[in-house]
DRENLUMZA-623483 format. One record per residue (C-alpha): residue number from 1; x, y, z; residue in one letter. Coordinates in Angstrom, 3 decimals. Example, Ala and Ser with C-alpha at 12.3 -4.5 7.8 and 13.67 -1.06 7.14 Angstrom:
BEGIN
seq = 1&x = 12.300&y = -4.500&z = 7.800&type = a .
seq = 2&x = 13.670&y = -1.060&z = 7.140&type = s .
***
This chain:
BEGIN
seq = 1&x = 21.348&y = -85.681&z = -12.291&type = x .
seq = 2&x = 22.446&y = -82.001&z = -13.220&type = x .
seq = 3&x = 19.302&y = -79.718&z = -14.097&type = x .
seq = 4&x = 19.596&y = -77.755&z = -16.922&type = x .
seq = 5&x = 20.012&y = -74.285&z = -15.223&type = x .
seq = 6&x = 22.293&y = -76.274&z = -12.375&type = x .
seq = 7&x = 25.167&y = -74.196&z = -13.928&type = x .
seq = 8&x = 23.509&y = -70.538&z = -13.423&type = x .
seq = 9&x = 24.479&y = -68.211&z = -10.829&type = x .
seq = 10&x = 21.406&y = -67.831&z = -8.253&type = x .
seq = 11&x = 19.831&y = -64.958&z = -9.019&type = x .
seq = 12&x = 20.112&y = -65.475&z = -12.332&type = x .
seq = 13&x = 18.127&y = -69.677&z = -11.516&type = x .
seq = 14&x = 15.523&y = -67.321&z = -9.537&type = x .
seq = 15&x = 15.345&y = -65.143&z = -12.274&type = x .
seq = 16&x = 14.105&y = -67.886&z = -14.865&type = x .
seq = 17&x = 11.825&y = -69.695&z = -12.524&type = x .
seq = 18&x = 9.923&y = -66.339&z = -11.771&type = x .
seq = 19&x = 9.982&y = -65.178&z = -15.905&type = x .
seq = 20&x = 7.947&y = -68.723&z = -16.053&type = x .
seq = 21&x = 5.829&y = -68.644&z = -13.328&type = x .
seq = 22&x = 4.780&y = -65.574&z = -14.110&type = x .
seq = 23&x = 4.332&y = -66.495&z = -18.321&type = x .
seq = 24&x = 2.324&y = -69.889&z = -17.517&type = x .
seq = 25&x = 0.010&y = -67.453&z = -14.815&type = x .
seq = 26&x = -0.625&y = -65.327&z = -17.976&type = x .
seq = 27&x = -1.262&y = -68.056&z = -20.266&type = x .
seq = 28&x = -3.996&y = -69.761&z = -17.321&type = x .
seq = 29&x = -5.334&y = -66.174&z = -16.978&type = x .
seq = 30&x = -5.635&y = -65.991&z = -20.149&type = x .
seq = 31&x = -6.606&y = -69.652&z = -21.083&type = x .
seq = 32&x = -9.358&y = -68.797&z = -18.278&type = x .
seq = 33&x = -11.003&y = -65.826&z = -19.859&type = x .
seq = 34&x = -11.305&y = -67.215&z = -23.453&type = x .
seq = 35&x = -13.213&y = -70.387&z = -21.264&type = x .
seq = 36&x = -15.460&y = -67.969&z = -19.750&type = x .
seq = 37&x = -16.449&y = -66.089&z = -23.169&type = x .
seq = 38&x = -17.007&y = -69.330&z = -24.747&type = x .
seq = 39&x = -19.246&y = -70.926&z = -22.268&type = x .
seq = 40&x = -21.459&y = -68.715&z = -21.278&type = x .
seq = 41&x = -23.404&y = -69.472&z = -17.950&type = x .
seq = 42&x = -27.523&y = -70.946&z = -19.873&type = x .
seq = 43&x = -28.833&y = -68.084&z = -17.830&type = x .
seq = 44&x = -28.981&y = -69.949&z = -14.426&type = x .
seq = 45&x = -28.334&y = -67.411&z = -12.011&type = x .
seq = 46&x = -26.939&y = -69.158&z = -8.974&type = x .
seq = 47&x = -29.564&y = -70.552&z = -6.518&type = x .
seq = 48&x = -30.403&y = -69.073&z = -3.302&type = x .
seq = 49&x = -30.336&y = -70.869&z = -0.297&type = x .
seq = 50&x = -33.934&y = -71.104&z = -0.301&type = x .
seq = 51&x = -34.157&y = -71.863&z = -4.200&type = x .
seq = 52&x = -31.715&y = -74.808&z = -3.064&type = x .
seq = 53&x = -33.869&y = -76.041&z = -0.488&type = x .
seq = 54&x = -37.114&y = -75.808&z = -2.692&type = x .
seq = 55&x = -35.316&y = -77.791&z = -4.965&type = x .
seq = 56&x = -34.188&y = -80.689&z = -3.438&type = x .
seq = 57&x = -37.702&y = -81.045&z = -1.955&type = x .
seq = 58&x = -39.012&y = -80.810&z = -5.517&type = x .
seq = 59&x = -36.079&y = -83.634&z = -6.690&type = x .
seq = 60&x = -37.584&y = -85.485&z = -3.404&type = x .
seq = 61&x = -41.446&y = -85.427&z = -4.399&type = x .
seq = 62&x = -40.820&y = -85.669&z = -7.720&type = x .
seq = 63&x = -37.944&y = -87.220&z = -9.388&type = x .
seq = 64&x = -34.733&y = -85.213&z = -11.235&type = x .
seq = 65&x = -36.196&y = -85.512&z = -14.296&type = x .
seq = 66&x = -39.010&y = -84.133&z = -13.718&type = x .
seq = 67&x = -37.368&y = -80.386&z = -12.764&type = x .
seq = 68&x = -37.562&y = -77.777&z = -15.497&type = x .
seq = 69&x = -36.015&y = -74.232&z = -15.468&type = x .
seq = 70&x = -38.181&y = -70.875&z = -16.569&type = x .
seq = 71&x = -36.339&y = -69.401&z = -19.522&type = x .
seq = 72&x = -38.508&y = -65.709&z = -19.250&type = x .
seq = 73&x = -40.463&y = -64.385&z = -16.386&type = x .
seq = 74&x = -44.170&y = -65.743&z = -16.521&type = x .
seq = 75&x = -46.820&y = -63.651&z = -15.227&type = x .
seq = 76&x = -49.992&y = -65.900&z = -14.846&type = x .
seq = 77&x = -53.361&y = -64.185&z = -16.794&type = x .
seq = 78&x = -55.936&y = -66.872&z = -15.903&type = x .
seq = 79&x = -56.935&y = -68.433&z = -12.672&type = x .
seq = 80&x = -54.642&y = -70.871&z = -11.728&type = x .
seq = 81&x = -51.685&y = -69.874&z = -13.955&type = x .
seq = 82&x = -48.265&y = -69.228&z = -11.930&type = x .
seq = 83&x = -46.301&y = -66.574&z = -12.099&type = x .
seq = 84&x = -43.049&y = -67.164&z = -11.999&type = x .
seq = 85&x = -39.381&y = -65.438&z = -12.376&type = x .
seq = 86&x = -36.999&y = -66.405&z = -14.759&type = x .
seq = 87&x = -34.744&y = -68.586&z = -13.385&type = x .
seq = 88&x = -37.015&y = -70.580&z = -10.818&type = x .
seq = 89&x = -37.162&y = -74.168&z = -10.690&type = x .
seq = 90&x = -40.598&y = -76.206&z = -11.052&type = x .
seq = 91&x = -41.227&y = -79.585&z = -11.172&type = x .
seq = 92&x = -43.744&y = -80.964&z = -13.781&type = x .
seq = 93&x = -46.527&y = -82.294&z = -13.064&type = x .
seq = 94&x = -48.675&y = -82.757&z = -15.999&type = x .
seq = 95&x = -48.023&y = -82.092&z = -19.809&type = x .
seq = 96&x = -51.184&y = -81.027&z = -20.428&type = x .
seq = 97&x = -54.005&y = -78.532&z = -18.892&type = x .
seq = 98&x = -57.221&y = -79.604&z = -17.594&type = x .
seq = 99&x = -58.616&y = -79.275&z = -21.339&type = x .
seq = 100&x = -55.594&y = -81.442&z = -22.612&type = x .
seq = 101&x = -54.187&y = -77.980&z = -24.111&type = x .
seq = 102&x = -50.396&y = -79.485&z = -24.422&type = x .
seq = 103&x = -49.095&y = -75.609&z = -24.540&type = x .
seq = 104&x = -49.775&y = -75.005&z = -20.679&type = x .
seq = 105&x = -48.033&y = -77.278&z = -18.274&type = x .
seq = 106&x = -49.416&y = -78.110&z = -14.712&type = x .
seq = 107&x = -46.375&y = -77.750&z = -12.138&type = x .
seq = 108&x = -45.296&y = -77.646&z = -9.015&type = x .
seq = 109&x = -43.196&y = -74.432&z = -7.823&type = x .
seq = 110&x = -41.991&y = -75.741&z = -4.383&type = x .
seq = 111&x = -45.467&y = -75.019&z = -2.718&type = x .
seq = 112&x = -48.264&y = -73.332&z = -5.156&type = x .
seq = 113&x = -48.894&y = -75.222&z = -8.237&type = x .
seq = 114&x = -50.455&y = -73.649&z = -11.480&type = x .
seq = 115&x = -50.412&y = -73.778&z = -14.992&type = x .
seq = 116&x = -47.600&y = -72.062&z = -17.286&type = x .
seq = 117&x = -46.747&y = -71.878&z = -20.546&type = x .
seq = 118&x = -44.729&y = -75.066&z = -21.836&type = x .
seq = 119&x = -42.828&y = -72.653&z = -24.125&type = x .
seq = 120&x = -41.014&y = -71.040&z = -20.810&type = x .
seq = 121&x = -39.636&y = -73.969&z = -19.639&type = x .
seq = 122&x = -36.788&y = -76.067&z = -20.675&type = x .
seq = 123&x = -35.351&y = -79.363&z = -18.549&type = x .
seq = 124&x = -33.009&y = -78.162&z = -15.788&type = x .
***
């Protein structure tokens, strides 16, 4: 089977295959950025090593669904409130405080556990 540029010279074969190479690398570059402005990262920065580890313990003790992201640093007021940085991963333990106030969650952030705000957290 003859390919359609069988007939060029060989520079001039070379010549085409580079011209696309080098157009379909644009249009992927391209086709890459316009992916990247669309879908923004939600805000998760990547997890450290350590977040990572705290995590899967939390996924152990817990369950998947019970892991929630903080959207907005926290910085506990009362006694037993968290504070937390934006970003961290908590597992829930309670949807309610000790009252039954629904607004303040009881989790678990990999080790101390606290009350925060159920308005900070959304499911990871």
């Amino acid at each position: 089977p003859q390919l359609p540029h069988g007939h060029m010279a060989l520079p001039s074969f070379w010549k085409v295959v580079e011209d696309t190479l080098q157009q379909s690398g644009a249009q992927l570059r391209a086709f890459c950025q316009a992916f990247e402005t669309v879908t923004p990262s939600p805000g998760a920065q990547p997890l450290t090593p350590a977040e990572e580890r705290k995590v899967l313990s939390l996924v152990s003790k817990h369950g998947p669904d019970k892991l929630y992201q903080v959207t907005s640093n926290i910085s506990g007021s009362r006694d037993l409130d968290l504070t937390l940085l934006r970003g961290q991963i908590v597992a829930l333990l309670q949807g309610a405080d000790t009252k039954g106030n629904t607004s303040r969650w009881l989790v678990d952030a990999g080790g101390p556990r606290g009350f925060v705000p159920a308005a900070k957290l959304r499911p990871y």
